[in-house]
C-alpha positions in Angstrom: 0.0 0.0 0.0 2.2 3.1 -1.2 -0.3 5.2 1.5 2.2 4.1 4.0 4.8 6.1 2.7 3.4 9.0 1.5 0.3 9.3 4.4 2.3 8.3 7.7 5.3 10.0 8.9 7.7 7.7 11.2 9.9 9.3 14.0 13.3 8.5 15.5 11.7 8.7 18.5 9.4 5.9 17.7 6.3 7.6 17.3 3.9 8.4 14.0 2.1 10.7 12.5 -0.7 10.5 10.1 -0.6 13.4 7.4 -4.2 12.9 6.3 -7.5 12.7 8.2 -7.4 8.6 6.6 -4.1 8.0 8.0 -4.6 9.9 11.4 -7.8 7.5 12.1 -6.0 4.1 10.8 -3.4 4.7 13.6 -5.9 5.5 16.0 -8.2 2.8 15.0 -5.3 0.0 14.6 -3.1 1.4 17.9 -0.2 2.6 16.5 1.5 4.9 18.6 0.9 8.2 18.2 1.3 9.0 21.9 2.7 7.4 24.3 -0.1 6.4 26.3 -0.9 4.5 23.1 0.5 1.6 22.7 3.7 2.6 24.4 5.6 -0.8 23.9 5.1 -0.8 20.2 6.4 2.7 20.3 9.8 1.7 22.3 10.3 -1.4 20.2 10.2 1.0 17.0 12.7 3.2 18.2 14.9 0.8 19.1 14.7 -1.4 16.2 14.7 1.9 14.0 17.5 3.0 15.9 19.9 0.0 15.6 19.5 -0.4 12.0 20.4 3.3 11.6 23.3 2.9 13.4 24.7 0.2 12.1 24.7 1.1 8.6 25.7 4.7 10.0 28.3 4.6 12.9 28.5 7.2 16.1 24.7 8.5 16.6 26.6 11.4 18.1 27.7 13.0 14.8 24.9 15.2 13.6 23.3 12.9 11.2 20.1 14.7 10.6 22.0 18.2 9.1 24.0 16.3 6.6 22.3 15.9 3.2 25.0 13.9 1.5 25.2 11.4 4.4 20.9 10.9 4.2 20.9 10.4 0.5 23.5 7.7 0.6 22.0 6.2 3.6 18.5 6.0 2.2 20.0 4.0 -1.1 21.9 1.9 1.3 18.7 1.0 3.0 16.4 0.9 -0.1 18.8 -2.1 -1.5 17.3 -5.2 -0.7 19.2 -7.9 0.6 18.5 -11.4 -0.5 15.4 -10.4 -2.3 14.2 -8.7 1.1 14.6 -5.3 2.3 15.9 -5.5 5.9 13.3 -5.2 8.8 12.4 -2.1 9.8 14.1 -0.6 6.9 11.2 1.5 5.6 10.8 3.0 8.8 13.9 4.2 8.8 14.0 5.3 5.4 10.9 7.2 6.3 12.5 9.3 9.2 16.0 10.0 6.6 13.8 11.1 3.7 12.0 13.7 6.5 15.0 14.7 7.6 16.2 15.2 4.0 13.0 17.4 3.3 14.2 19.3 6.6 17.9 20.0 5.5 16.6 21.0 1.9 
């Protein structure tokens, strides 16, 4: 469903966002963490996931990541690759948070 990528927004810190009325209800309606009172373990487990698979195509979280442009772009193709005919887990989360942060830095 291409909605997903173009109708929710993913964060780093685990949360999401619907950009349309549609996708604001189907995370309501299927729990998905928009706040942390909802749903709060999926919301930790998505960060975490999310996070490791940034970081371990990315290195030391504590180098500015989100201000470099170049970095994102390369990153994101990284990610998009798929590996033995499947992209990685979690992947499109986290290329969901790079392409926002990419829109950000533009």
């Amino acid at each position: 469903m291409p909605e997903c990528e173009t109708e929710l927004r993913f964060k780093i810190n685990g949360r999401v966002k619907g950009l349309s009325p549609r996708a604001t209800k189907t995370i309501q309606v299927l729990n998905l963490g928009d706040h942390e009172k909802n749903n709060r373990a999926l919301i930790e487990k998505r960060k975490q996931l999310s996070e490791v698979l940034l970081w371990r195509y990315y290195g030391d979280p504590s180098q500015g990541l989100e201000d470099d442009q170049e970095v994102l772009a390369l990153l994101i193709n990284e990610l998009i690759q798929p590996q033995q005919g499947q992209l990685e887990p979690f992947a499109p989360i986290v290329i969901n948070i790079l392409q926002n942060w990419l829109r950000v830095c533009q």
